[in-house]
Each structure stands twice: as structure tokens, then as C-alpha cells.
C-alpha positions in Angstrom: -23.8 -1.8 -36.1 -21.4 0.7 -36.5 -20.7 3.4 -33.7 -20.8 7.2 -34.7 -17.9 8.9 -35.6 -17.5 11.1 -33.1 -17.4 7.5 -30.9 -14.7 5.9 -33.7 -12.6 8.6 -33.5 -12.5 9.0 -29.7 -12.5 4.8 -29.5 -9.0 5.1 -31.8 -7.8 7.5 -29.5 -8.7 5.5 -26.5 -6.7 2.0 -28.2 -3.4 4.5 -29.1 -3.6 5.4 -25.6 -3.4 2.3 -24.6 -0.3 1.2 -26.2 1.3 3.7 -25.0 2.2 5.8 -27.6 0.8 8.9 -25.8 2.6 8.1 -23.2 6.1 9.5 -24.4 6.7 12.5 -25.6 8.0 11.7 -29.1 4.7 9.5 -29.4 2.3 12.6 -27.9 3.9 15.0 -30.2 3.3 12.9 -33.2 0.2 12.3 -32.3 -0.7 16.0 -32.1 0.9 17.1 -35.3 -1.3 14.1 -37.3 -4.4 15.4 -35.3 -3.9 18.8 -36.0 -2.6 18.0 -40.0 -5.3 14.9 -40.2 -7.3 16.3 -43.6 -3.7 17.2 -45.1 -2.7 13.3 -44.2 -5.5 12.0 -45.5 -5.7 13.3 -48.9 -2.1 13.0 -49.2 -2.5 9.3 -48.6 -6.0 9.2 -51.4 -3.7 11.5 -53.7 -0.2 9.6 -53.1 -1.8 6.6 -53.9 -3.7 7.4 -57.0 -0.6 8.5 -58.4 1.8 5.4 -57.4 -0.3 3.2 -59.5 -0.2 5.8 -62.1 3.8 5.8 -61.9 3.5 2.3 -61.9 1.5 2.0 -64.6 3.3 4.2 -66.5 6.7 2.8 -65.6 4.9 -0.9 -66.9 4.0 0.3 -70.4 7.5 2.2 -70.9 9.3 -1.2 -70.2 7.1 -3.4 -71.6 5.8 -1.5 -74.7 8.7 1.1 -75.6 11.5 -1.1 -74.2 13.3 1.3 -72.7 16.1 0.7 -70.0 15.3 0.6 -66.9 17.1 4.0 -65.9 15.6 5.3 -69.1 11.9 4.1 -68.2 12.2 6.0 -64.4 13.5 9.0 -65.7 10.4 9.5 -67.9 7.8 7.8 -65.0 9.4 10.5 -63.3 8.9 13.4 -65.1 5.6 11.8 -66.2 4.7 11.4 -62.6 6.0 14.9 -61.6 3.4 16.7 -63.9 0.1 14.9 -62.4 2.0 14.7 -58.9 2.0 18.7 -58.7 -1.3 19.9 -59.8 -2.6 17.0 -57.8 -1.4 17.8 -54.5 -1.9 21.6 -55.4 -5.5 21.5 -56.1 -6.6 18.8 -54.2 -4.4 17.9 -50.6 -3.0 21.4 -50.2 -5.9 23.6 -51.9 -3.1 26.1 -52.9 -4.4 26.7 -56.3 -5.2 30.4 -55.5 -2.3 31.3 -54.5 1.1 32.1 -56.5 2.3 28.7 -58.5 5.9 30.5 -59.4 7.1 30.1 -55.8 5.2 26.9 -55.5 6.3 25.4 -58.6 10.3 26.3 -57.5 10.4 25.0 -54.0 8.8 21.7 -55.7 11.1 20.9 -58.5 14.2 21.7 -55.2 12.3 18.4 -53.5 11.6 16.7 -56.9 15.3 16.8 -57.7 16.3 15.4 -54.2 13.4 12.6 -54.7 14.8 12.1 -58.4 18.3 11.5 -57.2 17.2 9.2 -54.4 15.0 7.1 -57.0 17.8 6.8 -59.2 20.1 5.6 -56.6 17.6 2.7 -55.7 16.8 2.0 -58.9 20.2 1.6 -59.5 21.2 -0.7 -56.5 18.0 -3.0 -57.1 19.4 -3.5 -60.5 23.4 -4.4 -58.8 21.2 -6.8 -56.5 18.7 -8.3 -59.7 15.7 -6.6 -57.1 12.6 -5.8 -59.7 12.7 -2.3 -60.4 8.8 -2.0 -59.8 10.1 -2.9 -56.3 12.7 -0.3 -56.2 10.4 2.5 -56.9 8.1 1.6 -54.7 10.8 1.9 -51.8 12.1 5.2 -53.2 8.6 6.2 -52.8 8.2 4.7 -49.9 11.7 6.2 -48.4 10.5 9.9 -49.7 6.8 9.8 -48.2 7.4 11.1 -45.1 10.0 14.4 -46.1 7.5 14.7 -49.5 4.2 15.5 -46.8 6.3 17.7 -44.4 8.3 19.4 -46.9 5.0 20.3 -49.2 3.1 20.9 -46.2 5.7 23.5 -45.0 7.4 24.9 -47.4 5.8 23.8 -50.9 2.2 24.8 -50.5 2.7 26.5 -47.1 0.4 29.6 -46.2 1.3 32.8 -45.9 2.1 33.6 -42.4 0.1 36.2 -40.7 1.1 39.0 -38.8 
């Protein structure tokens, strides 16, 4: 039997607490920021996911099926990937469709050009050190997860400040 979630939540809570992590300040503050940004993190997780196998997949059948190199096959994943990633996080982790894309759409392709230069720069270690480069672009995502949430949260999709 499963308790309620009002109990699950609380119980979490509880077993953080007891490792310490609330316990110093780093840890508390953290803690606060993913409590107060927790539907954000969570679709950003659903969304993120959804769209690495997508890049994955799409990556796969440019190597496999068009042949292309693999600096070749990223680039387009990339660009690919950038056109679901946008509208994705837009409409359904930030709910920022309302408001002006222009802006949006500028401070994005700023952080997808950072992103795109660190995935490139993995990509091409992994393939110095004979590292799959399905491997590699999982840890350029990986290395990009946490600036990609704060950065879109922030500045990307951030709201209008009030007065």
C-alpha cells in the first residue's frame, strides 16, 4: 500500500534530511531552489529525455543509413535536435508560448551555440580516444544539462519581471 503524496513527499524530505544534505548550506540552498523550481525540473527531465532518444535516434539513422561522418552526422542531429528541442521546452516545461518568441528564440540559439561547440569538442576527443560517439553525445548532453535548465529557466523563457 502506497502512502499519500502529501506523506511521499514529506517522507523524501525526511530521508534528505537525514543524510545531511540539509544540513549545509550549499545542500539547503539547493534544496530550496529544486523545491521552489520542482514542476520546471520535472518536465525538463520528461521533455530532455524524450528528445535525447530522439537525437539519438536521429544521430543512428544519419550514420547508419546516410553514412555521414561522424562530425557531419552531429552537426545535423544538432540542428535536427535544436528545432524539436525549442518548441518543446517553450510550449511544454516553460509554458512561454504566449509570450514574444523573437527574444526567446535569440537568447536560445546564444546557449545552442555554446552547447554546439561543447558537443563538437567531445565528439571530437571521443573520436582521438576510439570512444563511441553515441557515448560522446550523451556526455555533452549530460555536461550541458545543468547550465541548459538554469540558463532557459532564467534568461531563455524567463518572465517578465514585475514592478
Amino acid at each position: 500500500m502506497t502512502a499519500p503524496a502529501d506523506e511521499r513527499i514529506s517522507l523524501s524530505r525526511a530521508s534528505v534530511a537525514e543524510r545531511g544534505l540539509e544540513d549545509t548550506a550549499v545542500g539547503g540552498a539547493l534544496l530550496e531552489y529544486a523545491r521552489a523550481h520542482e514542476s520546471h525540473l520535472i518536465r525538463f527531465v520528461l521533455v530532455g529525455a524524450g528528445l535525447a532518444v530522439f537525437n539519438l535516434w536521429l544521430l543512428y539513422l544519419l550514420r547508419t543509413w546516410l553514412h555521414l561522418s561522424d562530425p557531419i552526422a552531429v552537426t545535423a542531429m544538432y540542428i535536427l535536435g535544436a528545432l524539436a528541442h525549442f518548441p518543446s521546452h517553450r510550449w511544454l516545461t516553460y509554458q512561454a508560448h504566449r509570450r514574444p518568441v523573437r527574444p526567446q528564440a535569440l537568447r536560445y540559439a546564444v546557449m545552442l551555440v555554446w552547447n554546439f561547440m561543447i558537443m563538437q569538442a567531445v565528439v571530437g576527443l571521443a573520436a582521438r580516444l576510439s570512444v563511441s560517439p553515441y557515448l560522446a553525445v550523451m556526455a555533452a548532453t549530460g555536461l550541458t544539462l545543468v547550465s541548459n535548465f538554469l540558463v532557459m529557466t532564467h534568461i531563455v523563457f524567463m518572465k517578465a519581471r514585475q514592478s
